[in-house]
TIMIRO-221422 format. One record per residue: residue number from 1; residue in one letter; chain; z, y negated, x negated of N, C-alpha, C in turn. Coordinates in nm, 4 decimals, padded with zeros to 6 digits, always signed. Layout:
// TIMIRO-221422
+-----+--------+--------+----------+----------+----------+----------+----------+----------+----------+----------+----------+
! num ! residu ! chaine !      n.w !      n.v !      n.u !     ca.w !     ca.v !     ca.u !      c.w !      c.v !      c.u !
+-----+--------+--------+----------+----------+----------+----------+----------+----------+----------+----------+----------+
! NUM !      A !      A !        Z !        Y !        X !        Z !        Y !        X !        Z !        Y !        X !
...
+-----+--------+--------+----------+----------+----------+----------+----------+----------+----------+----------+----------+
This chain:
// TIMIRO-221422
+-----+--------+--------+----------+----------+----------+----------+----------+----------+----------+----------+----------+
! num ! residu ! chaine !      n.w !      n.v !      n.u !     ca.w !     ca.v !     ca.u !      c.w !      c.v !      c.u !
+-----+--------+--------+----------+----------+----------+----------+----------+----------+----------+----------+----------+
!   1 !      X !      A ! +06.2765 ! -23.2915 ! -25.6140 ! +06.3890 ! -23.2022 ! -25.6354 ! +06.5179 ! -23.2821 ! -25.6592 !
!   2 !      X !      A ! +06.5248 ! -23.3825 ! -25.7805 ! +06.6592 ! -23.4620 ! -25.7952 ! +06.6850 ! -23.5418 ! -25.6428 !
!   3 !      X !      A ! +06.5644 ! -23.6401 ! -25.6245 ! +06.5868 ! -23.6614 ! -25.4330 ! +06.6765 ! -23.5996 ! -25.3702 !
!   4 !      X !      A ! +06.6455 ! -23.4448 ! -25.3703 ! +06.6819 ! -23.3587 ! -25.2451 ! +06.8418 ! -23.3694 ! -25.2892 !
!   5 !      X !      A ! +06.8811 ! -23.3546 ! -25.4132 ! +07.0120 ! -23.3095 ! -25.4542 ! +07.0672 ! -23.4027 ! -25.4234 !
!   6 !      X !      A ! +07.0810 ! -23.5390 ! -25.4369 ! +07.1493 ! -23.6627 ! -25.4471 ! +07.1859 ! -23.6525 ! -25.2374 !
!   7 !      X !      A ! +07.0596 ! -23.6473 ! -25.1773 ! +07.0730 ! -23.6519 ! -25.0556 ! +07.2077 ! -23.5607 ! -25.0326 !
!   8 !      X !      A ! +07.1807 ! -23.4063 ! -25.0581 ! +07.2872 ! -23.3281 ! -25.0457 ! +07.4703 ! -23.3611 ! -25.1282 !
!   9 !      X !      A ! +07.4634 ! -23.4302 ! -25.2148 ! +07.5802 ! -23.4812 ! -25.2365 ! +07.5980 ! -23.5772 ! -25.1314 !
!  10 !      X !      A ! +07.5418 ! -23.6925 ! -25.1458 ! +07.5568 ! -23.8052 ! -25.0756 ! +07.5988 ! -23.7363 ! -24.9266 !
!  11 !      X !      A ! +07.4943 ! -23.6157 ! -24.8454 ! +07.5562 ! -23.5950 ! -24.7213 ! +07.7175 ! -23.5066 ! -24.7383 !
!  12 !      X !      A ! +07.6987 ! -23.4511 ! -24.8183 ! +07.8477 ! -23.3966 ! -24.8220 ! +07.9678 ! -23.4772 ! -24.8600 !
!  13 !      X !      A ! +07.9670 ! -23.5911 ! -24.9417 ! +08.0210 ! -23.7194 ! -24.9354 ! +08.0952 ! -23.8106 ! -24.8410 !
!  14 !      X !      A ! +08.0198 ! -23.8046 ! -24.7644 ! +08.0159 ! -23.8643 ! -24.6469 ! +08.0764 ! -23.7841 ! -24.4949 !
!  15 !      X !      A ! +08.0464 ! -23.6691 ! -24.5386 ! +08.1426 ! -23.5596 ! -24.4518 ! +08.2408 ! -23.5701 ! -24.3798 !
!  16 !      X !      A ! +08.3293 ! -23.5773 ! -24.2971 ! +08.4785 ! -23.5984 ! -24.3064 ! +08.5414 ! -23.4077 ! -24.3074 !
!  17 !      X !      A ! +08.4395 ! -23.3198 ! -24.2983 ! +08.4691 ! -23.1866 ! -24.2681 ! +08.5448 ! -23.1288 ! -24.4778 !
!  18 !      X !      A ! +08.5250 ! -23.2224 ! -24.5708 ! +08.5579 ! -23.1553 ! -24.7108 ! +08.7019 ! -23.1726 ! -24.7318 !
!  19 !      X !      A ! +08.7687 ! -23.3593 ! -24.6669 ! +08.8895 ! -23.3866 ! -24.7277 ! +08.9744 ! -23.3068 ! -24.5854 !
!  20 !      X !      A ! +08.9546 ! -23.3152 ! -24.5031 ! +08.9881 ! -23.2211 ! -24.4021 ! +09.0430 ! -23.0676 ! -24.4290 !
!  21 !      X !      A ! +08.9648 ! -23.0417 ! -24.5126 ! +08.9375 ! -22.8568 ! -24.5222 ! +09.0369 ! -22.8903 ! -24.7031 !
!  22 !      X !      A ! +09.0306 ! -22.9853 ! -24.7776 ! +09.1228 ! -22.9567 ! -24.8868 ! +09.2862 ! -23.0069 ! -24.7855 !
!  23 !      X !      A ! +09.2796 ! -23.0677 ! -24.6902 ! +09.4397 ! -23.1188 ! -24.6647 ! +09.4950 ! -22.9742 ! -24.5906 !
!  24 !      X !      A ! +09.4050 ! -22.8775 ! -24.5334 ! +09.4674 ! -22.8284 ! -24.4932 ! +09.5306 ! -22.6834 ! -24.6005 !
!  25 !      X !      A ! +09.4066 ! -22.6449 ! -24.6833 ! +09.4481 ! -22.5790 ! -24.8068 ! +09.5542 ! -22.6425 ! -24.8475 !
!  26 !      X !      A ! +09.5858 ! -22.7432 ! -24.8958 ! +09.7419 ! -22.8154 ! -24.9725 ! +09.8427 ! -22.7962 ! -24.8584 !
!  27 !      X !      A ! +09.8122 ! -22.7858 ! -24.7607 ! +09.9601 ! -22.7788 ! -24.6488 ! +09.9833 ! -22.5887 ! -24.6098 !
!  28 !      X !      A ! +09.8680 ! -22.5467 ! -24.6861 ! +09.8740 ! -22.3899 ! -24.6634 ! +09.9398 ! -22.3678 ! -24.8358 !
!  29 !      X !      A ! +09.9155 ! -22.4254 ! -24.8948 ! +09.9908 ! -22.3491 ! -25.0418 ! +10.1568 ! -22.4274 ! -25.0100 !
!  30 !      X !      A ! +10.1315 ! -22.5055 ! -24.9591 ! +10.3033 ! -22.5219 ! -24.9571 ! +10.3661 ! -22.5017 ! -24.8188 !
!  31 !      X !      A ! +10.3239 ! -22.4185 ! -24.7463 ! +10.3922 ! -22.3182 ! -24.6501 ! +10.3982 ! -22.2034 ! -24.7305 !
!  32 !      X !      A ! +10.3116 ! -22.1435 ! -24.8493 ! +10.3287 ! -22.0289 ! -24.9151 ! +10.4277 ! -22.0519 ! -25.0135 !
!  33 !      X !      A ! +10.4531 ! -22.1601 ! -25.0622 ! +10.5426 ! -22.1688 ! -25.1519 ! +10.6868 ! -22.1663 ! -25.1206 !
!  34 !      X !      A ! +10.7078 ! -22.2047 ! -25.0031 ! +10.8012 ! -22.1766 ! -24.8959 ! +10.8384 ! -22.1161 ! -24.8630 !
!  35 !      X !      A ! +10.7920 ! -22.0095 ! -24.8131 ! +10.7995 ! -21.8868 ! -24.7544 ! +10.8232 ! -21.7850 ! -24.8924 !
!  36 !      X !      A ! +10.7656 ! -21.8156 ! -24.9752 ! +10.7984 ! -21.7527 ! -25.1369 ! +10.9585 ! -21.7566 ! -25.1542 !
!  37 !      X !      A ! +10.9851 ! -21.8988 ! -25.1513 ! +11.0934 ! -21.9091 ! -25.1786 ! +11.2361 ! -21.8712 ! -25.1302 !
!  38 !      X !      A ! +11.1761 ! -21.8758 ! -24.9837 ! +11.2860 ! -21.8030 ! -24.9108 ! +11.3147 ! -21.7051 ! -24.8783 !
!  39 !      X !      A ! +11.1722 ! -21.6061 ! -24.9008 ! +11.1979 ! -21.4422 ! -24.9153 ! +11.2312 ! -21.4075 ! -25.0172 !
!  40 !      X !      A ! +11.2386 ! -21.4791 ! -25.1513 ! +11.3150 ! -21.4515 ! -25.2741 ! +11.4576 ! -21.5089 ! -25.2571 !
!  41 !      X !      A ! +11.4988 ! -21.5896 ! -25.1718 ! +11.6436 ! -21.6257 ! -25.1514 ! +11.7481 ! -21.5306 ! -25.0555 !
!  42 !      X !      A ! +11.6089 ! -21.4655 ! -24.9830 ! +11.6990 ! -21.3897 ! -24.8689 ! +11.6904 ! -21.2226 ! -24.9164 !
!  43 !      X !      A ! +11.5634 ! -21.2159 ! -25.0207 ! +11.6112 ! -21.0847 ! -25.1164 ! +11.7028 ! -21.0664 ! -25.2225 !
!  44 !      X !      A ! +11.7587 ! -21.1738 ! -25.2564 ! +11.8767 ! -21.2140 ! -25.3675 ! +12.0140 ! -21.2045 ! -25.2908 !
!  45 !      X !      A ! +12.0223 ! -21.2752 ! -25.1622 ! +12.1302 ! -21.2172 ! -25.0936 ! +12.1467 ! -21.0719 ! -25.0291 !
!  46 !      X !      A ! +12.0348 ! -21.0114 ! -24.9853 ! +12.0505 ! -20.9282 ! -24.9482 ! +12.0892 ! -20.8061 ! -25.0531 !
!  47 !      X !      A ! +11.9980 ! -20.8344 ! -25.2082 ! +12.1050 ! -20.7475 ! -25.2882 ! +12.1988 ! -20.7387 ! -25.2991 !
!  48 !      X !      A ! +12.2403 ! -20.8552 ! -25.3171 ! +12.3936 ! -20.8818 ! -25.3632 ! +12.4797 ! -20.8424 ! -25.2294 !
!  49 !      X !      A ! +12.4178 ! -20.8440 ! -25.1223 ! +12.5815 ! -20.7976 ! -24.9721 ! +12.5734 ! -20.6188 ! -25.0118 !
!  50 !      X !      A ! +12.3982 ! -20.5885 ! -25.0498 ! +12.4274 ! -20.4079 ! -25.0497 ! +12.4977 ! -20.3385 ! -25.1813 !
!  51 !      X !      A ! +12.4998 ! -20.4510 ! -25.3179 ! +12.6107 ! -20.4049 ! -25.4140 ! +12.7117 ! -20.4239 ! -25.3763 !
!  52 !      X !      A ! +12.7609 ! -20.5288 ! -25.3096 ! +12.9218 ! -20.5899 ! -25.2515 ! +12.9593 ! -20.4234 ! -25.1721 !
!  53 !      X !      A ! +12.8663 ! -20.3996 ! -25.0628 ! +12.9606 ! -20.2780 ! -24.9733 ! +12.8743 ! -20.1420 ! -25.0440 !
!  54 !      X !      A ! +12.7702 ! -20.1541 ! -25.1676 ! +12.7890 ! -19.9926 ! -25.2086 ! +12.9354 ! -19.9785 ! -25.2986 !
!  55 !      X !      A ! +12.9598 ! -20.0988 ! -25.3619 ! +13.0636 ! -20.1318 ! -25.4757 ! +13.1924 ! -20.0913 ! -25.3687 !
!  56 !      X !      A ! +13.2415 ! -20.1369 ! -25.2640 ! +13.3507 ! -20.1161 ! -25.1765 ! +13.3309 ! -19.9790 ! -25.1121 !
!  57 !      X !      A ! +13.2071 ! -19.9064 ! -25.0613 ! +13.2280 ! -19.7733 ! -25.0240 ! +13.1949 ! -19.6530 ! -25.1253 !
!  58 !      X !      A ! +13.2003 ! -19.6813 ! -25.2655 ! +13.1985 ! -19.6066 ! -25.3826 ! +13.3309 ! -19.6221 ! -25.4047 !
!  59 !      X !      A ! +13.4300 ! -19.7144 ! -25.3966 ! +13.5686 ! -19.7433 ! -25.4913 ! +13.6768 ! -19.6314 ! -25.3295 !
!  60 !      X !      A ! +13.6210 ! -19.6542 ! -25.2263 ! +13.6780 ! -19.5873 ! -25.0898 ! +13.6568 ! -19.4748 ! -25.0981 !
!  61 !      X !      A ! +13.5574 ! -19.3837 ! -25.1420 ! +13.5544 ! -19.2752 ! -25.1040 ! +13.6289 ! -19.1660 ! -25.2359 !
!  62 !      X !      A ! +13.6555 ! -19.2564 ! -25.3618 ! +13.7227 ! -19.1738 ! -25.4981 ! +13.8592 ! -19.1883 ! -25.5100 !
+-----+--------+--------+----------+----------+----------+----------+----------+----------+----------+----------+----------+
């Protein structure tokens, strides 16, 4: 039984399919972090242009 286990580390060890599969997880959380960031940058502007012209077609129409 301990045999069998050591084998199974040792073959997964030896793998190249584990550091592979974590590089691409780390290059997928920081395309998400990215993409986080810039849909929170482009929802921060986009509030701020629809207060700018509700603020200018509220002060126009009174």
């Amino acid at each position: 039984m301990l045999s069998r286990i050591q084998r199974v580390v040792g073959d997964f060890l030896r793998r190249e399919d584990g550091p592979t599969a974590v590089e691409y997880a780390v290059m997928l959380a920081l395309i998400i972090v990215v993409c986080i960031g810039a849909i929170t940058t482009i929802g921060q502007n986009a509030s701020s242009t629809f207060t700018t012209v509700g603020t200018a077609v509220g002060s126009a129409s009174s």
